[in-house]
N, C-alpha and C positions, 0 to 999 in steps of 0.2 A: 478563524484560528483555533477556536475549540474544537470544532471536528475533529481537525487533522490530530492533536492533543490524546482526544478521548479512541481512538484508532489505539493510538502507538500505546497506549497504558493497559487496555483491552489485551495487547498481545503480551507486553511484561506478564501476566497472568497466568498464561503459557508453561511458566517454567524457565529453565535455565536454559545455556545454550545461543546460537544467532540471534532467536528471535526479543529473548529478554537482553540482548546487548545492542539490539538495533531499537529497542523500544527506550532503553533508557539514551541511547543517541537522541533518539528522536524527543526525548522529553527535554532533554538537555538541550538543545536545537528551540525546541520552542521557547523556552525561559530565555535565554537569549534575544528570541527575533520579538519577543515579548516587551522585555527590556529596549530593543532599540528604538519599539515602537514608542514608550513609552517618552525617552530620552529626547526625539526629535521632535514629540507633540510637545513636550515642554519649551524645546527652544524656539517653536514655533509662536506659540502663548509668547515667552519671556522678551523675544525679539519686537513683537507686535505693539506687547506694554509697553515695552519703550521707544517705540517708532510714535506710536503718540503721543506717548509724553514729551519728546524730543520736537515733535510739530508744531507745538507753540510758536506762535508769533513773534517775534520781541524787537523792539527798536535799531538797537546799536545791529552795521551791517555786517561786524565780526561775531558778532555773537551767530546771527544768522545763518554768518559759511559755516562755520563750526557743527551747526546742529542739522545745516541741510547734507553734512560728511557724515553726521550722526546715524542720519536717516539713511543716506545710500548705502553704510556698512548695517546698518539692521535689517533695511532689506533684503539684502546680497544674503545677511545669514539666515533670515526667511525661507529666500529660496532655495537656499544648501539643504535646509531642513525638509522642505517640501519636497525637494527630487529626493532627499536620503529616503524619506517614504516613499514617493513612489517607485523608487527601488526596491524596497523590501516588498511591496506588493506584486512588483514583477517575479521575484525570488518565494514570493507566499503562490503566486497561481503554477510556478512551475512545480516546484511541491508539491503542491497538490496534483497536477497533471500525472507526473514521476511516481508519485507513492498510490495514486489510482494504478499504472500500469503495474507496476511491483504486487500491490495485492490483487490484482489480474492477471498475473501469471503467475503466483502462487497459489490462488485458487485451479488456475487449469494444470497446475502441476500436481496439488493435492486428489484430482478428479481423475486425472490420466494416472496416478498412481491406484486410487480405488479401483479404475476401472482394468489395470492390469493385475491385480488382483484378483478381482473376478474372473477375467478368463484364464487367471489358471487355474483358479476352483473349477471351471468349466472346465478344461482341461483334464484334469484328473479326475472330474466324474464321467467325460464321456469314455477316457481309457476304460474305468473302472467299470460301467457298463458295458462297454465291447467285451473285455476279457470273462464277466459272467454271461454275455451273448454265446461265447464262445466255447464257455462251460456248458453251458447247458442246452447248443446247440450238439457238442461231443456228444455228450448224455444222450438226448434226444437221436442221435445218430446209432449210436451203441444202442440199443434197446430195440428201433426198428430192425437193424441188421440183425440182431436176436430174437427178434421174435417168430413165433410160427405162420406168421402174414407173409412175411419174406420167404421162410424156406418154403411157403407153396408155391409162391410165384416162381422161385426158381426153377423150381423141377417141373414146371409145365412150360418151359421155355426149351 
């Protein structure tokens, strides 16, 4: 449960915006699941104490029904307790599953935006290199057609 915690407070750090209203969701979300965990190992303990205090032995066979109704309703809340957890660990692995893919595809979204970046850096340097190819292939054109290398070849043709 900490992990997932130290993530979401990680991102509050960020700044404003999504990602600091999705971190204090997410911080809020854990005090919460925090809490229930809490809540239901208590009633787990508090039902248990008294399932055995309740199993005493005792003579009279009304007092017996009485404490063996005792028991079957501190069980039953038992086991209310024990599925409420293991509920909340089905609802803790999906989260985790969920907020794994989430920052998996923010990570390839942050990559596929550097990496479009880059090509248009690369873009606009290979323009920029053509157009001085292009200068200075002009240049390079002008200056052979001017020269006196060229007018001899021509007049011996």
């Amino acid at each position: 449960m900490n992990k997932g915690g130290g993530a979401g407070s990680g991102a509050a750090a960020g700044g404003g915006g999504p990602t600091a209203a999705a971190a204090a969701a997410a911080a809020q979300r854990q005090k919460g699941l925090l809490q229930r965990v809490e809540t239901d190992i208590a009633n787990i303990v508090d039902n248990f104490t008294h399932l055995v205090n309740v199993s005493r032995v005792n003579e009279p066979a009304v007092r017996n029904s009485q404490e063996a109704f005792m028991m079957e309703m501190r069980a039953a809340r038992m086991v209310q307790a024990a599925d409420s957890l293991l509920k909340l660990v089905s609802e803790l692995k999906q989260t985790a599953i969920f907020s794994g893919f989430a920052s998996l595809n923010d990570h390839v979204n942050q990559k596929t935006a550097e990496f479009n970046h880059h090509a248009d850096n690369t873009d606009h340097m290979l323009a920029r290199i053509g157009d001085e190819a292009a200068a200075s292939l002009k240049l390079l054109e002008s200056h052979y057609y001017s020269s006196s290398s060229q007018a001899t070849t021509s007049m011996g043709t």
